[in-house]
PDB file with SEQRES, HELIX, SHEET and CRYST1 records, atoms N, CA, C and O in Angstrom:
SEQRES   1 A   84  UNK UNK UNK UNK UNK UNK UNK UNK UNK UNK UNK UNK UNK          
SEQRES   2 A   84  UNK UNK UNK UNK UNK UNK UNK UNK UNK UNK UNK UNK UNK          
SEQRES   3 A   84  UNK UNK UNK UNK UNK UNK UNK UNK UNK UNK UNK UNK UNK          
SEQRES   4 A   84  UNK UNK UNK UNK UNK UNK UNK UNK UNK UNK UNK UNK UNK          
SEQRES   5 A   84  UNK UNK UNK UNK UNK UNK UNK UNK UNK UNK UNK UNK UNK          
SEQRES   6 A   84  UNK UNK UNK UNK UNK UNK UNK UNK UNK UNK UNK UNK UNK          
SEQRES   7 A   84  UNK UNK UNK UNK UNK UNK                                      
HELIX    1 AA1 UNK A   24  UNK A   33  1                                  10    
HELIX    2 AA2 UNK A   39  UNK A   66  1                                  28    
HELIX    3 AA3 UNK A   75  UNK A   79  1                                   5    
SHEET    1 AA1 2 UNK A   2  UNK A   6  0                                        
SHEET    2 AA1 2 UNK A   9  UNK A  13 -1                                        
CRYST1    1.000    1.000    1.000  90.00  90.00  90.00 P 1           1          
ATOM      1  N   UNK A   1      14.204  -6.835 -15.450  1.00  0.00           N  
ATOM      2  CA  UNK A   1      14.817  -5.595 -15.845  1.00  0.00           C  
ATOM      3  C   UNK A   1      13.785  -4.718 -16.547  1.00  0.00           C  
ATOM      4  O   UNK A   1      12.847  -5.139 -17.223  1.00  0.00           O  
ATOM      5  N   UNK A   2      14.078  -3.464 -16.302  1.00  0.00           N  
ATOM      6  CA  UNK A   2      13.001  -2.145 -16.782  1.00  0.00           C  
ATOM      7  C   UNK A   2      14.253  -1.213 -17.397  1.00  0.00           C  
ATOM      8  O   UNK A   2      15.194  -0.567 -16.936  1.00  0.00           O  
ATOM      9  N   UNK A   3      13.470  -1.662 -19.252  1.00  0.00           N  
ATOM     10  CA  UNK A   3      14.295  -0.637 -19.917  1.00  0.00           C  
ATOM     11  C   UNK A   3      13.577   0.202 -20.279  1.00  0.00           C  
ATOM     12  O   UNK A   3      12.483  -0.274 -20.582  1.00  0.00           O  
ATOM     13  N   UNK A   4      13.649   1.453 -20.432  1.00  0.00           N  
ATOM     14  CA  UNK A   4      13.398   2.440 -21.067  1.00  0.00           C  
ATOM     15  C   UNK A   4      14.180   3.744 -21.827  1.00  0.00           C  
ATOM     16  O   UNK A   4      15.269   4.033 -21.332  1.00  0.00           O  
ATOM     17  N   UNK A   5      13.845   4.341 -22.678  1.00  0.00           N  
ATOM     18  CA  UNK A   5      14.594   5.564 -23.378  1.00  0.00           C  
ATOM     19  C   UNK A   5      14.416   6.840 -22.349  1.00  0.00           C  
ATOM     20  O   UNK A   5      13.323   7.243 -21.949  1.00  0.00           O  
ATOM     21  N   UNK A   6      15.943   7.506 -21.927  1.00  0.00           N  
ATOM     22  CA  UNK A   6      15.446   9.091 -21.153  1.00  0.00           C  
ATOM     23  C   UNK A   6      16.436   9.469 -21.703  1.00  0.00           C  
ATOM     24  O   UNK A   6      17.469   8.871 -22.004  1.00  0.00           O  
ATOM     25  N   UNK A   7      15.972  10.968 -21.907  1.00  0.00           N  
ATOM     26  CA  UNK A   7      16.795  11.953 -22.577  1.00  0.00           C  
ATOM     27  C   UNK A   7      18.382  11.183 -23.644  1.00  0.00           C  
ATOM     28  O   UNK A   7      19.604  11.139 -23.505  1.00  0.00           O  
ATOM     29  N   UNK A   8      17.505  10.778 -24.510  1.00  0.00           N  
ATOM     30  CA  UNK A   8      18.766  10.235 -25.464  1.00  0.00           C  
ATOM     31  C   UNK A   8      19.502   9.221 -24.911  1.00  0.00           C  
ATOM     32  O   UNK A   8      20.632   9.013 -25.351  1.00  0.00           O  
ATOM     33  N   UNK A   9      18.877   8.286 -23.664  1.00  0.00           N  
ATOM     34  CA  UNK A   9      19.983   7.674 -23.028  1.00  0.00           C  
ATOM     35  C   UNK A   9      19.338   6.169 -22.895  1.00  0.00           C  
ATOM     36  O   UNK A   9      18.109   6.224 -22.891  1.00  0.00           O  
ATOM     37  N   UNK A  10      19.711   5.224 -22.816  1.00  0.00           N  
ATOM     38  CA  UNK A  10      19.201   4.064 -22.969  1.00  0.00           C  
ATOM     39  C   UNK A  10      19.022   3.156 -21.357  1.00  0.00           C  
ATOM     40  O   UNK A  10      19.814   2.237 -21.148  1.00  0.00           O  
ATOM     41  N   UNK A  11      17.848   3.528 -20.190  1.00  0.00           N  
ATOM     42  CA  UNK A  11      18.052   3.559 -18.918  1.00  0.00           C  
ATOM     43  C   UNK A  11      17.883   1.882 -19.121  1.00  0.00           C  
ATOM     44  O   UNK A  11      17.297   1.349 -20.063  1.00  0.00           O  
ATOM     45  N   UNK A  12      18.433   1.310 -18.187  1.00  0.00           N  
ATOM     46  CA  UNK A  12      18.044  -0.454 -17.553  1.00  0.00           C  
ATOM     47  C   UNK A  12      18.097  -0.089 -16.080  1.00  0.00           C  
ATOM     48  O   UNK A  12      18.925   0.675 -15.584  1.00  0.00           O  
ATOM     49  N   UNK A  13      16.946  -0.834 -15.319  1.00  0.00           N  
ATOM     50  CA  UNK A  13      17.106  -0.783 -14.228  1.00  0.00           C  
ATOM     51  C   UNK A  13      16.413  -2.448 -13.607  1.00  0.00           C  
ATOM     52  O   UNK A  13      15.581  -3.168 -14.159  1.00  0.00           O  
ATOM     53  N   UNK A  14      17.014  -2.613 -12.512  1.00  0.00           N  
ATOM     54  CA  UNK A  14      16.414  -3.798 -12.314  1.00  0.00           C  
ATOM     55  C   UNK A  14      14.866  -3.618 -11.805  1.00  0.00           C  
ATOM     56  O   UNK A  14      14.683  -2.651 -11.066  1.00  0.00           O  
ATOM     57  N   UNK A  15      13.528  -4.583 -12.170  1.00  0.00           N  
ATOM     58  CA  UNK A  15      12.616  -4.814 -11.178  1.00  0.00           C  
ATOM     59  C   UNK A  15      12.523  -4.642 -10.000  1.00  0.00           C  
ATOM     60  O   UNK A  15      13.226  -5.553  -9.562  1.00  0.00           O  
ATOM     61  N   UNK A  16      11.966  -3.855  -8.767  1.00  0.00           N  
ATOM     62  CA  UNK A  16      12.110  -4.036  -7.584  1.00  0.00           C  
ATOM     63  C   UNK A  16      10.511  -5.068  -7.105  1.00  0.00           C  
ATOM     64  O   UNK A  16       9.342  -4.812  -7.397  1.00  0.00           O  
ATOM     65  N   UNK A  17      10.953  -5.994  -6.468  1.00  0.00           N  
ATOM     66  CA  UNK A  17       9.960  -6.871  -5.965  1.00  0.00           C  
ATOM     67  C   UNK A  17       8.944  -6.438  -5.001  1.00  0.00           C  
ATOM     68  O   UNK A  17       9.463  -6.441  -3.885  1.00  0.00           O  
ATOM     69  N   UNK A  18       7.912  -6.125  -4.959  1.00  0.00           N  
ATOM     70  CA  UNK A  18       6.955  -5.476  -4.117  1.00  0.00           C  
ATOM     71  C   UNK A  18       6.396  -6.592  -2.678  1.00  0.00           C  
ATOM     72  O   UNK A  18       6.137  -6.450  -1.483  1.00  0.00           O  
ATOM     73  N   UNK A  19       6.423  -7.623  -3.618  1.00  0.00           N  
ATOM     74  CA  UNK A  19       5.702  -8.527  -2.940  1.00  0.00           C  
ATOM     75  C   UNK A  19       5.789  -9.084  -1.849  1.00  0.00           C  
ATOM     76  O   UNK A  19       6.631  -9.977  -1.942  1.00  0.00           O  
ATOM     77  N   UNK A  20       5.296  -9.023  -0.705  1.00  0.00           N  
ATOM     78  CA  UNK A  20       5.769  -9.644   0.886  1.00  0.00           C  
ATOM     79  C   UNK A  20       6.159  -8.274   1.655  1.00  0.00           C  
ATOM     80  O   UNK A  20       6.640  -8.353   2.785  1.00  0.00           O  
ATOM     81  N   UNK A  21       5.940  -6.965   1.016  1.00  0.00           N  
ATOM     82  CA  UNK A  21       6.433  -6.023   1.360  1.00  0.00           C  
ATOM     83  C   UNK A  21       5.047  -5.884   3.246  1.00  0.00           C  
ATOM     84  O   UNK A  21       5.595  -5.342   4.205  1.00  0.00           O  
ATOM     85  N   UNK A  22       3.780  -6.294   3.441  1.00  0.00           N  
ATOM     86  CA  UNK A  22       3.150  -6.943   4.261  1.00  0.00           C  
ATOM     87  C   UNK A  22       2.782  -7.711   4.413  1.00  0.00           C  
ATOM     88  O   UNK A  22       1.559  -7.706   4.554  1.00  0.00           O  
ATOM     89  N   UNK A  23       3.451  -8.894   4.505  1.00  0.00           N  
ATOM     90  CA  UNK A  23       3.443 -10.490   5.089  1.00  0.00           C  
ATOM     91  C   UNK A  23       3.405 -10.051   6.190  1.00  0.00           C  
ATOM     92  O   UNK A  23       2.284  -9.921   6.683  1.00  0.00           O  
ATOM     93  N   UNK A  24       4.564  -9.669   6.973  1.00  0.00           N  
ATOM     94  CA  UNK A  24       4.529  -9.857   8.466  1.00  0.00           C  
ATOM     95  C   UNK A  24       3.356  -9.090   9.579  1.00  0.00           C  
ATOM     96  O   UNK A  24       3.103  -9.214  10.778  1.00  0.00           O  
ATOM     97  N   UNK A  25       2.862  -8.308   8.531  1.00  0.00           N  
ATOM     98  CA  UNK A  25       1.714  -7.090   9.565  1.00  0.00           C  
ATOM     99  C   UNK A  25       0.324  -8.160   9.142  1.00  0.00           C  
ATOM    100  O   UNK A  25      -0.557  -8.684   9.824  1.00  0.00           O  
ATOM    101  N   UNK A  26       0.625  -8.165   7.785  1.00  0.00           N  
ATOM    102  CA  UNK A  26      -0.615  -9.783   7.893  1.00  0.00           C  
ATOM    103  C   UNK A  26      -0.341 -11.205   8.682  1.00  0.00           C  
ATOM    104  O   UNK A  26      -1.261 -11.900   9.113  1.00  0.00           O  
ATOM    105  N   UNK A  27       0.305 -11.359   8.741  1.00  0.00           N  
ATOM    106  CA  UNK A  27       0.296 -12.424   9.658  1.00  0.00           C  
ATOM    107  C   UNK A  27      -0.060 -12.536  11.004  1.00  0.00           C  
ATOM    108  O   UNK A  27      -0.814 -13.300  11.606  1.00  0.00           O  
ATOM    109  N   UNK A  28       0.691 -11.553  11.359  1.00  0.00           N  
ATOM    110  CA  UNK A  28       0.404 -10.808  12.868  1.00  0.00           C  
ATOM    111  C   UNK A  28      -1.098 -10.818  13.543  1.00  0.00           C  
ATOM    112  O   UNK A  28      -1.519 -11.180  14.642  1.00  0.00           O  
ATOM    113  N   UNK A  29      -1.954 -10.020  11.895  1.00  0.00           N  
ATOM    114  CA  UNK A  29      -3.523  -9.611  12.080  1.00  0.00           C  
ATOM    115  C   UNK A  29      -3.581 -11.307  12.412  1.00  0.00           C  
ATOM    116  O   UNK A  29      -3.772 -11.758  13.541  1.00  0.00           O  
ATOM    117  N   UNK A  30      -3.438 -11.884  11.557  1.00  0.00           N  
ATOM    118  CA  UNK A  30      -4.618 -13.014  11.337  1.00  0.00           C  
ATOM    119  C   UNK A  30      -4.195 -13.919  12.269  1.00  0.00           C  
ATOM    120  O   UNK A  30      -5.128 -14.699  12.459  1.00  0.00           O  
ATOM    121  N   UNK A  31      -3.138 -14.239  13.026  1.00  0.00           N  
ATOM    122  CA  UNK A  31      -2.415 -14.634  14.200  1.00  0.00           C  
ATOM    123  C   UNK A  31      -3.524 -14.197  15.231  1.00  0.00           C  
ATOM    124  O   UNK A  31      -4.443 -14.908  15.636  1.00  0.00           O  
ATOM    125  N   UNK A  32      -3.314 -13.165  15.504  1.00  0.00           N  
ATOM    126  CA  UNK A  32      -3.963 -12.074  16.326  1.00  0.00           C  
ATOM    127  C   UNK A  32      -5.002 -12.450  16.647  1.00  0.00           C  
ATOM    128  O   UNK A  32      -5.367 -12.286  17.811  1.00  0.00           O  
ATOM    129  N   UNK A  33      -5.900 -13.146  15.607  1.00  0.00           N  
ATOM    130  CA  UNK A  33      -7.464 -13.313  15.095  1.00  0.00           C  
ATOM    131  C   UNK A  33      -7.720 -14.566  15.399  1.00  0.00           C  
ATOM    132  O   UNK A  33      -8.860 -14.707  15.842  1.00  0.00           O  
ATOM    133  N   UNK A  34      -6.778 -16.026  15.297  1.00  0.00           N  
ATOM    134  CA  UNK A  34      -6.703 -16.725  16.171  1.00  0.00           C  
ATOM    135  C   UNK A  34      -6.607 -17.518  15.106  1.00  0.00           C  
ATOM    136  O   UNK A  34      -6.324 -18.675  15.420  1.00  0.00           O  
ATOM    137  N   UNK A  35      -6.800 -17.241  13.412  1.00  0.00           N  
ATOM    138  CA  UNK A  35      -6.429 -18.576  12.380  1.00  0.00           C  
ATOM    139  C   UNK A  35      -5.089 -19.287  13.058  1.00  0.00           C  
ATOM    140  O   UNK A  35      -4.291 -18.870  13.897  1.00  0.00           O  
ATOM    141  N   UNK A  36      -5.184 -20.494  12.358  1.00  0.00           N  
ATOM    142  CA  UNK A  36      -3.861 -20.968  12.359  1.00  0.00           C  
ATOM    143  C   UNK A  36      -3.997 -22.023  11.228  1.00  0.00           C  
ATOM    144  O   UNK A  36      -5.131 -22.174  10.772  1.00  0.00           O  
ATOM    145  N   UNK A  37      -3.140 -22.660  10.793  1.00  0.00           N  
ATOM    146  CA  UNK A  37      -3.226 -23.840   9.883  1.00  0.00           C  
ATOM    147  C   UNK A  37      -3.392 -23.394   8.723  1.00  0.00           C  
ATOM    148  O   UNK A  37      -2.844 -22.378   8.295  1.00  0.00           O  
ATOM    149  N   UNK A  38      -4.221 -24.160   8.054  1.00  0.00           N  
ATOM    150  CA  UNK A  38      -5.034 -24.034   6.924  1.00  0.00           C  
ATOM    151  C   UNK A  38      -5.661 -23.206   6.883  1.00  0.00           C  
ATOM    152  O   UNK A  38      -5.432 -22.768   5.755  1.00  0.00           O  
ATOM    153  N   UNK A  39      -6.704 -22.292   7.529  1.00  0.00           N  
ATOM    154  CA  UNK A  39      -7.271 -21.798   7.415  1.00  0.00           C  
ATOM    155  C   UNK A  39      -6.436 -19.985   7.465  1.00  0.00           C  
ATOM    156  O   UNK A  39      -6.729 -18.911   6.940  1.00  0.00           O  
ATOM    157  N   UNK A  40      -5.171 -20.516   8.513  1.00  0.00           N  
ATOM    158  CA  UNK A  40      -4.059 -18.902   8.419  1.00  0.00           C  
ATOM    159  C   UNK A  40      -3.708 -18.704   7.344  1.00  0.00           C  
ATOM    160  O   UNK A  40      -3.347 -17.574   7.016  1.00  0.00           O  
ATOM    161  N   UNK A  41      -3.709 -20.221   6.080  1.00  0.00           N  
ATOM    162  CA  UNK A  41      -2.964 -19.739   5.043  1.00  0.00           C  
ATOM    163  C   UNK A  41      -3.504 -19.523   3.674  1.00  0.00           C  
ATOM    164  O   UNK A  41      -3.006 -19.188   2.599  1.00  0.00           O  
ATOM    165  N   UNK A  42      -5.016 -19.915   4.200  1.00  0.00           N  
ATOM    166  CA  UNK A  42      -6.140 -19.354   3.148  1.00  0.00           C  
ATOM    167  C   UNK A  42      -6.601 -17.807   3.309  1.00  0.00           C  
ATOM    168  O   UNK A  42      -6.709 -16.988   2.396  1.00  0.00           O  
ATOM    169  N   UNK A  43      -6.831 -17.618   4.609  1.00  0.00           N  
ATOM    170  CA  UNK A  43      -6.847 -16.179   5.123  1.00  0.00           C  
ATOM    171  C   UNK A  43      -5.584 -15.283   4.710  1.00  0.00           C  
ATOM    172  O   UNK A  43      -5.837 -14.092   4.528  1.00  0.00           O  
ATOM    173  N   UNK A  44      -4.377 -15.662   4.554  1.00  0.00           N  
ATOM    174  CA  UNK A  44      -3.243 -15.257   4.307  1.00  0.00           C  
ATOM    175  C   UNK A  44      -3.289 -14.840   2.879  1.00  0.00           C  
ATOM    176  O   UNK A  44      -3.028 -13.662   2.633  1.00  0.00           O  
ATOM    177  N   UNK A  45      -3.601 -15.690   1.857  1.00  0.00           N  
ATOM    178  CA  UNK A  45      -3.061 -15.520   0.627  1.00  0.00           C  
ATOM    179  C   UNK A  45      -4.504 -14.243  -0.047  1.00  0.00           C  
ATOM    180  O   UNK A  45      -4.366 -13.305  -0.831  1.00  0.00           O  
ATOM    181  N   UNK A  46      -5.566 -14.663   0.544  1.00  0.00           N  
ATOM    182  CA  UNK A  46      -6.849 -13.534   0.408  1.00  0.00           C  
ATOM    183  C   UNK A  46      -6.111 -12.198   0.943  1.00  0.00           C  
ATOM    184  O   UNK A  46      -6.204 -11.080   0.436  1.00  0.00           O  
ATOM    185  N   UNK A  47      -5.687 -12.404   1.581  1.00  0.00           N  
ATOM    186  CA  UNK A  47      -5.198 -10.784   2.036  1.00  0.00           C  
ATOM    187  C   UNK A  47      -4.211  -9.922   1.377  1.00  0.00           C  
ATOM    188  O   UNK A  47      -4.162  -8.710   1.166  1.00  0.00           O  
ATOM    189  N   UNK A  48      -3.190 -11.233   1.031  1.00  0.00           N  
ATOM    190  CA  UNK A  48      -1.992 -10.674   0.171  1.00  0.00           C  
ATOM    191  C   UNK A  48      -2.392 -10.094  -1.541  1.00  0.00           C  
ATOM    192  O   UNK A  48      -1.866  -9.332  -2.352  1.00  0.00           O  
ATOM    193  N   UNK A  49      -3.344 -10.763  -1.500  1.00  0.00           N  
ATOM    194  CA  UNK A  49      -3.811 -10.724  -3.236  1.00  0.00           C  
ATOM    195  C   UNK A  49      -4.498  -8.913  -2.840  1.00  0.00           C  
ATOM    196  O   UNK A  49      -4.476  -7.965  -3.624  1.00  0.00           O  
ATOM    197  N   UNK A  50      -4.993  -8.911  -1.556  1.00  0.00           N  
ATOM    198  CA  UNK A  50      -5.876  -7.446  -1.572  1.00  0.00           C  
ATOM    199  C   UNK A  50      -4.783  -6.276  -1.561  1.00  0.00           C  
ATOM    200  O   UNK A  50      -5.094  -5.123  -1.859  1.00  0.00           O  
ATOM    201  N   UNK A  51      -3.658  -6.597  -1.246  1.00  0.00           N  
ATOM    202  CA  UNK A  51      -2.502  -5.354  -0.789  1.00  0.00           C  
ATOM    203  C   UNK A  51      -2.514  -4.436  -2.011  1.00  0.00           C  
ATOM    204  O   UNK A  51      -2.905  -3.291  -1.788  1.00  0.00           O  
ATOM    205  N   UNK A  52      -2.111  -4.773  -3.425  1.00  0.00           N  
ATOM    206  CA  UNK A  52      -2.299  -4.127  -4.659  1.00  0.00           C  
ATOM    207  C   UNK A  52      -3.461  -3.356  -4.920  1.00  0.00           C  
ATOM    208  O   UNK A  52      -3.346  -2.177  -5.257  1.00  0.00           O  
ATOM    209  N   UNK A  53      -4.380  -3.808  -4.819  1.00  0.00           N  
ATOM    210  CA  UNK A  53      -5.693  -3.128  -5.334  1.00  0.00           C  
ATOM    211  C   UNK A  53      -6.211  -1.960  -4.524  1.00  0.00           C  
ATOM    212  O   UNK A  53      -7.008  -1.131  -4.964  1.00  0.00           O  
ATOM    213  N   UNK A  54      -5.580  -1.961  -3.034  1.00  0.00           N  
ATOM    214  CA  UNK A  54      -5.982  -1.436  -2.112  1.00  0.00           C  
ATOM    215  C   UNK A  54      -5.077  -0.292  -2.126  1.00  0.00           C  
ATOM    216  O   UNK A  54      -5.485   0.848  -1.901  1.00  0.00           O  
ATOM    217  N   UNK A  55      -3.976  -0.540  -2.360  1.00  0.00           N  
ATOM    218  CA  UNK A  55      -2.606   0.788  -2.483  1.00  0.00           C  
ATOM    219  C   UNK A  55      -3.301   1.708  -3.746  1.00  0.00           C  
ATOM    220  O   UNK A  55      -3.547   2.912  -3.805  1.00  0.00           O  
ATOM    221  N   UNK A  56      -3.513   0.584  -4.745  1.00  0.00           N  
ATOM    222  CA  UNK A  56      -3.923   1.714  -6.301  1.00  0.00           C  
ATOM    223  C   UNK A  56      -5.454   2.362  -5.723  1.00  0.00           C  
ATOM    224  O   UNK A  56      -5.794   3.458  -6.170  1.00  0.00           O  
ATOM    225  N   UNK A  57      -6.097   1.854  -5.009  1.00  0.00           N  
ATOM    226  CA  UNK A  57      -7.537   2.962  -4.329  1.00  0.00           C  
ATOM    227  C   UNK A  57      -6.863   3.721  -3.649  1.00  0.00           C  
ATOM    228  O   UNK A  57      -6.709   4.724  -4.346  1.00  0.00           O  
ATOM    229  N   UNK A  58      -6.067   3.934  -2.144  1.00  0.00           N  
ATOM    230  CA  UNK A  58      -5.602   4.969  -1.748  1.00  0.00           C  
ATOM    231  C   UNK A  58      -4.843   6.037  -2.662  1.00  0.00           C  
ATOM    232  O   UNK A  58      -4.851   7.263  -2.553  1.00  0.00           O  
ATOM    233  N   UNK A  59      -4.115   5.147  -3.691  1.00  0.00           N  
ATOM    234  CA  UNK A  59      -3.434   6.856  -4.502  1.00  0.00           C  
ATOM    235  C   UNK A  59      -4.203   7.154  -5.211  1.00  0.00           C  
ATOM    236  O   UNK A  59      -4.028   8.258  -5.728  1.00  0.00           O  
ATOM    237  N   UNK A  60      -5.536   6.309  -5.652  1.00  0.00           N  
ATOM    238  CA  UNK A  60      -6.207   7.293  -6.089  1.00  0.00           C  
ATOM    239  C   UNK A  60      -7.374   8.214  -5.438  1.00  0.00           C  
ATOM    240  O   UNK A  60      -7.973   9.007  -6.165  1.00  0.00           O  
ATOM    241  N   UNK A  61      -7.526   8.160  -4.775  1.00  0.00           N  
ATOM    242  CA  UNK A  61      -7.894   8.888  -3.148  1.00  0.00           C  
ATOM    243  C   UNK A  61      -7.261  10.043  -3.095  1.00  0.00           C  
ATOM    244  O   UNK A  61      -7.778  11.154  -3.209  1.00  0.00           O  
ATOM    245  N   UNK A  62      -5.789   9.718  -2.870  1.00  0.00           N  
ATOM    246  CA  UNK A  62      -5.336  10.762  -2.730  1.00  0.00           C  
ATOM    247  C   UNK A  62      -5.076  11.855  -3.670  1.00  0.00           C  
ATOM    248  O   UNK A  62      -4.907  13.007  -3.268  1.00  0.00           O  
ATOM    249  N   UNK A  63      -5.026  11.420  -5.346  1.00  0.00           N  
ATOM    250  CA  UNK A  63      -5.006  12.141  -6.303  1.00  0.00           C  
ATOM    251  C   UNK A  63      -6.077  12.985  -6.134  1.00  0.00           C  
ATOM    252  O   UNK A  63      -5.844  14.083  -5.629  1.00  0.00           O  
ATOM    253  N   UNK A  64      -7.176  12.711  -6.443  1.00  0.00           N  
ATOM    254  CA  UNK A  64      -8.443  13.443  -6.189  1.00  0.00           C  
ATOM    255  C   UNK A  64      -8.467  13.865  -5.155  1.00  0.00           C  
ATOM    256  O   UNK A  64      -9.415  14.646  -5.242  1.00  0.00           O  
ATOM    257  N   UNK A  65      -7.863  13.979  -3.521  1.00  0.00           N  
ATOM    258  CA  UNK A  65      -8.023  14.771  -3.062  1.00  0.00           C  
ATOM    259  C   UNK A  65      -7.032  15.972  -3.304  1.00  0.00           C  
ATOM    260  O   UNK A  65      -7.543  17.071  -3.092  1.00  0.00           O  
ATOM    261  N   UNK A  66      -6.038  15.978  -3.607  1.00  0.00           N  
ATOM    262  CA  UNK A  66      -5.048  16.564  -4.094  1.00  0.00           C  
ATOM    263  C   UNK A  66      -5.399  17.856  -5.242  1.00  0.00           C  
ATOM    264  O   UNK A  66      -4.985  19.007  -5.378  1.00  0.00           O  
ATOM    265  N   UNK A  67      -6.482  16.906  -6.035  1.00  0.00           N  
ATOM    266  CA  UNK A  67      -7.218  18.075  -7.106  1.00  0.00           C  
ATOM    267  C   UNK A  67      -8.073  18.622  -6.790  1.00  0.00           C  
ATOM    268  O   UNK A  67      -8.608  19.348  -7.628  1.00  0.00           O  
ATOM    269  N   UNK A  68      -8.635  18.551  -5.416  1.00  0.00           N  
ATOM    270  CA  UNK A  68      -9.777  19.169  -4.788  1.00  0.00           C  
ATOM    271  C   UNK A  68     -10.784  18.565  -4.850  1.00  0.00           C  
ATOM    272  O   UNK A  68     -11.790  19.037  -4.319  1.00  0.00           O  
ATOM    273  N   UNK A  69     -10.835  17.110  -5.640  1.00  0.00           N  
ATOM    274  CA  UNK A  69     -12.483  16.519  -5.932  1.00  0.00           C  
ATOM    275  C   UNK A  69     -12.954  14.975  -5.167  1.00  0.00           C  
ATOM    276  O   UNK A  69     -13.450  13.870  -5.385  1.00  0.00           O  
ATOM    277  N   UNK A  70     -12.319  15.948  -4.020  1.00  0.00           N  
ATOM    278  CA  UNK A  70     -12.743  14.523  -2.823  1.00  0.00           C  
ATOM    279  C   UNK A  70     -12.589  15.289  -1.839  1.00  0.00           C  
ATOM    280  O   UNK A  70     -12.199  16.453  -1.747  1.00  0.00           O  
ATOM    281  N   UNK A  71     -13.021  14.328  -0.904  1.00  0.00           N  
ATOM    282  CA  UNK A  71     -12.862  15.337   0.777  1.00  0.00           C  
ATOM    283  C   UNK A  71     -11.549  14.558   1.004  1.00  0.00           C  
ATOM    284  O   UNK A  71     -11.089  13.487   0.606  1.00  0.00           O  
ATOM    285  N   UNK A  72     -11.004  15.906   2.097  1.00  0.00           N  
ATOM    286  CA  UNK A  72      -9.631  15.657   2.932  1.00  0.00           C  
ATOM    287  C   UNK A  72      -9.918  16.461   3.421  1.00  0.00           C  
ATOM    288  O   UNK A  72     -10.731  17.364   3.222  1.00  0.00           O  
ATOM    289  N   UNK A  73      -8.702  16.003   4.752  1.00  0.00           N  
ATOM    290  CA  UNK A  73      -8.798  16.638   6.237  1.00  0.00           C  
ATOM    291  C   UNK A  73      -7.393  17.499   6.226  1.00  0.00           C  
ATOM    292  O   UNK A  73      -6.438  16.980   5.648  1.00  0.00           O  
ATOM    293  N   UNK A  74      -7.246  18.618   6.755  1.00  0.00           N  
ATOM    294  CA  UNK A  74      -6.226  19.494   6.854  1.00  0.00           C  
ATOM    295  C   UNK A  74      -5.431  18.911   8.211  1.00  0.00           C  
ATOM    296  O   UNK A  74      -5.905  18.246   9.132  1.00  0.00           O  
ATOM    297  N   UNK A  75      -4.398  19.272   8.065  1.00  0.00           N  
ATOM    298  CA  UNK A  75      -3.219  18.876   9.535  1.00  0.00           C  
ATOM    299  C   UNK A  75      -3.469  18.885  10.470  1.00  0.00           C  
ATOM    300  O   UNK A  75      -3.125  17.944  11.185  1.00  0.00           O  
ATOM    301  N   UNK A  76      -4.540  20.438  11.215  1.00  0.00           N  
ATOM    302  CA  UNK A  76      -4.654  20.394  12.048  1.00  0.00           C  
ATOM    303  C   UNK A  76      -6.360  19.487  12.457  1.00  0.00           C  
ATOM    304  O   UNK A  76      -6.555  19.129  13.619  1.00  0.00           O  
ATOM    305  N   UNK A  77      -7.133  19.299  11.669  1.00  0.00           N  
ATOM    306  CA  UNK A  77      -7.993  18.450  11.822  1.00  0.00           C  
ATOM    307  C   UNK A  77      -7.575  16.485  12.118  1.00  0.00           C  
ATOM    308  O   UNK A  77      -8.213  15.580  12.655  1.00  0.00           O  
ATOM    309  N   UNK A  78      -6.075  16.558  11.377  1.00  0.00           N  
ATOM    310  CA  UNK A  78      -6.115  15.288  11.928  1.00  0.00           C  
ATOM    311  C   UNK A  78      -4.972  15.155  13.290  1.00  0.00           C  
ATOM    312  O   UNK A  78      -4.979  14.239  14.112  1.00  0.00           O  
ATOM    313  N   UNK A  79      -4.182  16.122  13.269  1.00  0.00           N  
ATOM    314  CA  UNK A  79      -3.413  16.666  14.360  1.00  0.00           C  
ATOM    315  C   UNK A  79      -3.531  17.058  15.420  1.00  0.00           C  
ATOM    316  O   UNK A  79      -2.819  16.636  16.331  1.00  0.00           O  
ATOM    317  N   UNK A  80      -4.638  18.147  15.632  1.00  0.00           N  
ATOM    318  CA  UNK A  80      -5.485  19.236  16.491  1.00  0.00           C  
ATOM    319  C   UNK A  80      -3.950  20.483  16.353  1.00  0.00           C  
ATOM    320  O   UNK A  80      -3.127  20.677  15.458  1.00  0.00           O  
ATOM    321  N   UNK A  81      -4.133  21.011  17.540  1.00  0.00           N  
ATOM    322  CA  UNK A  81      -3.118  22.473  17.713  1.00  0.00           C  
ATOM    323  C   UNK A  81      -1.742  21.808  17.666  1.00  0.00           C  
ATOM    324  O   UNK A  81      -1.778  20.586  17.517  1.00  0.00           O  
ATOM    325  N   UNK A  82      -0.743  22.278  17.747  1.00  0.00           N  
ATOM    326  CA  UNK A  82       0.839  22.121  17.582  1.00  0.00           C  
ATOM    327  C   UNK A  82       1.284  22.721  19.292  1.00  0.00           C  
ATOM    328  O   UNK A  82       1.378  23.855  19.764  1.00  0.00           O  
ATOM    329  N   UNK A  83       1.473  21.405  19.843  1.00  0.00           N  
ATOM    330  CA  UNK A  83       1.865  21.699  21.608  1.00  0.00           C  
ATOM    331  C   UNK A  83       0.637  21.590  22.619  1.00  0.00           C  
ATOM    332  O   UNK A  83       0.366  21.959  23.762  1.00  0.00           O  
ATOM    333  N   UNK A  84       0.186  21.051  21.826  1.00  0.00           N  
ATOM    334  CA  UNK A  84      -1.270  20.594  22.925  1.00  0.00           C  
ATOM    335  C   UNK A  84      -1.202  18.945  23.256  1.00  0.00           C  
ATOM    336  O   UNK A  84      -2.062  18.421  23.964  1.00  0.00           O  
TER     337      UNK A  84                                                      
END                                                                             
């Protein structure tokens, strides 16, 4: 549970569990890749441990590009024209 104070009000909310949220797209890869066994589930748990660290680099990626102090690509650079 996640309590906190808002506007004079005393919020509880439950935890939402993040975790396993890509198990199955990892598995898939490393399936894919031809582990299996022991070695799928050493490869497995290395990957799962990277999902966190890797989400908090993209938003912060994206913050800074957001503030202008990184490169980003505009819509139609990653899009091209609209009906082409």
């Amino acid at each position: 549970m996640k309590c906190y104070l808002q506007n004079n009000a005393l919020v509880i909310r439950p935890v939402r569990d993040n975790s396993g949220e890509f198990d199955e797209e990892i598995l898939a890869d490393l399936i894919a890749q031809g582990f299996s066994r022991q070695e799928l589930l050493e490869k497995f748990k290395a990957m799962r441990r990277q999902v966190r660290p890797d989400v908090k680099r993209l938003l912060e990626e994206a913050r800074l590009a957001t503030a202008g102090k990184a490169e980003s690509s505009t819509y139609k650079e990653v899009f091209g024209q609209e009906g082409k």
